[in-house]
Every structure is written in C-alpha cells, then in structure tokens.
N, C-alpha and C positions, 0 to 999 in steps of 0.2 A: 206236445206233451203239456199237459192241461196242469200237472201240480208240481211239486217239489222231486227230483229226480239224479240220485247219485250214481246210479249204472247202466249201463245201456249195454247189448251188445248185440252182433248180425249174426246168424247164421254163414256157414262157409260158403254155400250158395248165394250170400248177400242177398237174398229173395225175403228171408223175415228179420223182423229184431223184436228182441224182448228188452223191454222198459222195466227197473225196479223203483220203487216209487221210497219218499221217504226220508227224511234225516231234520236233523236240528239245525235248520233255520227259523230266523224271527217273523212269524206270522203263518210261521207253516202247520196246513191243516193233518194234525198227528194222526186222523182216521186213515189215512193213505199209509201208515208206516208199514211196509211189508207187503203192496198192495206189486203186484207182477204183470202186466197186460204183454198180450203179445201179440205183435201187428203184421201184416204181408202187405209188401212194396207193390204194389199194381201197375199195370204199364203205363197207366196216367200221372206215376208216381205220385200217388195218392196213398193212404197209411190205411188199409181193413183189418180192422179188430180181429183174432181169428181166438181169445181165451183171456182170460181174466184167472188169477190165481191169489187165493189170500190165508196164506199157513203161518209166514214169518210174524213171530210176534214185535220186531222194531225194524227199520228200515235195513234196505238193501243195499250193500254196500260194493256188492262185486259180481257182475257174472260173465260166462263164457258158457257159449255152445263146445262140445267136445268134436273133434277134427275130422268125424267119420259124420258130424251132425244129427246122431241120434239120443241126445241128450245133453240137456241143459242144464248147467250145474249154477246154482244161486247162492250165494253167500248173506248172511245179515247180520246184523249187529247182536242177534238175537244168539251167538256165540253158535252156530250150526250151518252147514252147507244141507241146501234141498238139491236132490237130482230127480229131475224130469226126464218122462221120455216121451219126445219129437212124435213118434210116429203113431203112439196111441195115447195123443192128444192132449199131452203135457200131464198125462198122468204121473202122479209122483210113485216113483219107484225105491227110493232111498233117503233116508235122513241121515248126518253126520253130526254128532252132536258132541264129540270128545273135546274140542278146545273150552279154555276156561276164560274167553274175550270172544269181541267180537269180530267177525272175519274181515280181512282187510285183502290178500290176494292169493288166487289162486289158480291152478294150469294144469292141463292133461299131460299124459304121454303122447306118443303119435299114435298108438293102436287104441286110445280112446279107453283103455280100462281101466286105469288109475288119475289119482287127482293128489296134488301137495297143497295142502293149503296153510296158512299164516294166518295169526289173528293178532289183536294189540295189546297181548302179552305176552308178545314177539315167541310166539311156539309153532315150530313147524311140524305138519305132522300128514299122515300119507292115509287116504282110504281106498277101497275097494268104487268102481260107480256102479257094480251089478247090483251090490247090498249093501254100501254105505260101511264094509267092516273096518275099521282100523288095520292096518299093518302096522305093526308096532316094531318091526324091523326092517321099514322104508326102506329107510336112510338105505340099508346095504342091499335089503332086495331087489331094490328097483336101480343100482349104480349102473346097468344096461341098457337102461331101457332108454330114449330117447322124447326129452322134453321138448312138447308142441310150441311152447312158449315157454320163455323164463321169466314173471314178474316179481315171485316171491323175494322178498328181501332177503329173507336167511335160505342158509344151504350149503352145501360146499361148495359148490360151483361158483358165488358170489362170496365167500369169506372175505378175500383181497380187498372188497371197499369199505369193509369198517378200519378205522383205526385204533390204537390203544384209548386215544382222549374221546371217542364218540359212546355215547349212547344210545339205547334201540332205537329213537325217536328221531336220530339224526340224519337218517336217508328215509324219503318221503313214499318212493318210488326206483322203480328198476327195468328195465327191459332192454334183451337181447333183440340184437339186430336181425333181420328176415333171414341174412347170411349166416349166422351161428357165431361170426368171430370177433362181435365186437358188442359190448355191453354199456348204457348209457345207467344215469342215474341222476334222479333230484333230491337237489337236500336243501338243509334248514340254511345253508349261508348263502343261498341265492344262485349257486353253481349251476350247472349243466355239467357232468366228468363222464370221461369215453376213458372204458376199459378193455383191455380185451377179452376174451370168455374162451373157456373158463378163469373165472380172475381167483386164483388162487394166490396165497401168499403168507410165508414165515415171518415178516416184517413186522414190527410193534404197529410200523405207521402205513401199515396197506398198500398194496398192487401199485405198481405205475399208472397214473391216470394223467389225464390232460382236461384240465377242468376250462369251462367257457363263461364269461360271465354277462350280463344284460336285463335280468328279472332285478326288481330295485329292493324286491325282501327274498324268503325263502318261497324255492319251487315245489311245487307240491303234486305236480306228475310228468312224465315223457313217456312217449310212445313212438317206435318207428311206423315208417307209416308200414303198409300189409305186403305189398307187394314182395316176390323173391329179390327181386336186383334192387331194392327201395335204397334211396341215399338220403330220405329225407326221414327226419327227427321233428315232431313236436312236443315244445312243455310247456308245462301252463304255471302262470306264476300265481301266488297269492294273493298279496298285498294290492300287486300294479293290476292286476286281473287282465294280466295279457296272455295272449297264448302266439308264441315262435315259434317260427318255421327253420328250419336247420337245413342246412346242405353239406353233408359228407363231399369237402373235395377231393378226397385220397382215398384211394381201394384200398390201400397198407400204412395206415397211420402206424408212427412210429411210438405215441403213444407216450414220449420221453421229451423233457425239454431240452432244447437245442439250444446251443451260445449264442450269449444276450438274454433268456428266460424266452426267446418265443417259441411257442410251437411247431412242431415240426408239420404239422399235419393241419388243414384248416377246415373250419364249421362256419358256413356263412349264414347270418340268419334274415331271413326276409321280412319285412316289414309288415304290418296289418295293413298297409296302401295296397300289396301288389308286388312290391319293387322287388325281382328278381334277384339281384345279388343285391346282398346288403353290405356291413360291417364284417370285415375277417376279426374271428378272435383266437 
C-alpha cells in the first residue's frame, strides 16, 4: 500500500481485498482522500490491481464486502456509504447519504440485503444495499433478521456497555465473537471488556463485563480473529502503537468478578516476540 490507508477489507473467499485510501495524517498526500483500489491475491501471493474507484469526496473510513460477496459496501468520512457490485466490476449501484457525520462502522445481515451503519454523530441508521433506501423503521423491521457481524457501537444488542457516566466518544470499537455469544470492546481508559451478547441492560452502570488491562493509553480497535471456533482477540492501542494478541481461555466466561476482585474467566495476551502465553489478566 503505496499511501495513507484507514480500511482495508477481503472478500469472503479471501481471494481479493479492497484498499480505502485516505485520512488526516501529517504529511499526507489529500489527492488520495476517497481514492478505492481493489487488488486479487495470486498464487505467488503477489497483489494484481483488478479497479481503481474515486467518488468519495474525503477519506475512507470503513469497508466490508457483504457475506454472499456480491457487493462491497464503502463508508467515508464524506457522511455516506457507496455500494458496489462485485460481479459487474465494482460498478456502483447505490449511494447512502442520510447520516449527518462521517461513517465510522458498519455490517450486513447474513442474507446480504441490508446494512446498519453509524457515523460520529453517534446515529444509527439501516438502508436498503439494492438501492441504498433508508428504512426508517430498522430498528423494528429488521429485529429478525440476523447480524453477519456486530461492530456498530450503538443498537440494542450493545446498549449494556454504555454507562450512565460515558459519553458517545467513550467506546472506540466493538465486535462480536465468530461464536455470537460473547462481545468485546475498546475504550478511552485503556481497557479491553468481554461482554456477553446480546449485552442488554437496565443498569445506570452497564452489563456485567470483565475488563483486561495492558495498552498504556486508550484502545482504539479489537477484532476477533475470522475463524467460527476463533478464541483469539486483537486490539490495537493508541498511544503505545502496539497491537495484542488475546487468548479466550474459557468457552463460558462467567463474565462476573470472583472473590478477591479476580476474574473468573482468563485472556492471555501474547507478546509482539511470539511468546505463546503471556500475562493472565
């Protein structure tokens, strides 16, 4: 990747990935802000160009291919999601342009027809990917249907990790585990917290969680890894600009502190050496 670059994502077949080019770092050339390349992995594992796309008017902030792989859905800063379609050559087929910020995360259903997305005026809001229409009644039309991914921060499924004392600003990042039953999350105090999912809750002060700690400021993404039986967690910190390796050592974290304050459930995290088990937290 030749320039500045905040999204990346593979196709389900792991055979292509599309590059978004783009954001406000110091010295970065802004003619790339919105700029899309999209490459296929070749068996020498070598990167071939296979399109070039440039509609977003500011950097790319979020993409994902949809679960059936026939379209690729772009997010930018430019307050709007592009949808592409895969198979007749990344032509655009849909614009989203209802949020009033710019897009931060978003995720399909499993049947590939719908998308939720967020942007950083913390609104969530649902379209159509045939023709980019809003549903203006998501939230309840879609309470069926089943989420490929969960990264959005807001929703009802993630209510449980705000608390009374936080702000929108306060959780960085979110993602469900490949299993459905367990939800991780980074935030501004440095944490890693594992909740379970759906993490619902009437509490002032949010869900049961079991927070990890090891980034030396705020973390500012986690991701399980892909795999269905995956037990491994990455986040990336900020400040320290490290990115951890997590190891789920329990199928059923209990999720709750255990006398003494420690955890009932452990997260080992492996070092940037190599080193297999690290630190229990």
């Amino acid at each position: 990747v030749e320039y500045t670059t905040r999204a990346v994502a593979f196709s389900p077949d792991g055979g292509t990935l599309a590059v978004g080019y783009g954001g406000r770092v110091s010295g970065a050339n802004k003619k790339w802000d919105g700029v899309i390349r999209i490459f296929r992995l070749t068996e020498e594992l070598n990167l071939l160009q296979l399109a070039e796309i440039k509609e977003a008017k500011q950097f790319i902030s979020v993409m994902k291919f949809s679960p059936d792989g026939l379209t690729l859905a772009v997010g930018s800063r430019d307050n709007s999601v592009y949808l592409y379609s895969v198979p007749q050559q990344y032509r655009r087929k849909a614009k989203f342009s209802k949020h009033n910020a710019g897009i931060t995360f978003l995720d399909f259903t499993t049947c590939s027809k719908y998308i939720q997305s967020c942007c950083s005026a913390y609104e969530i809001l649902f379209s159509s990917t045939d023709s980019g229409t809003q549903l203006t009644d998501g939230a309840s039309k879609l309470v069926h249907h089943e989420w490929h991914t969960w990264t959005c921060t807001l929703g009802w499924a993630v209510l449980g990790i705000w608390s009374g004392t936080m702000d929108g600003s306060d959780i960085n990042a979110v993602d469900r585990s490949p299993c459905g039953r367990l939800l991780a999350t980074a935030d501004d105090f440095g944490c890693v917290s594992l909740f379970r999912f759906p993490c619902i809750s009437n509490s002032s002060q949010g869900a049961q969680r079991t927070k990890y700690t090891g980034h030396s400021s705020h973390v500012t993404s986690v991701r399980w890894m892909a795999a269905a039986n995956s037990t491994y967690l990455l986040s990336i910190g900020g400040e320290d600009k490290c990115v951890f390796q997590w190891k789920l050592a329990s199928s059923e974290p209990a999720l709750r502190p255990s006398k003494g304050g420690e955890n009932d459930e452990k997260m080992e995290a492996a070092s940037k050496t190599g080193q297999e088990d690290g630190d229990d937290f």
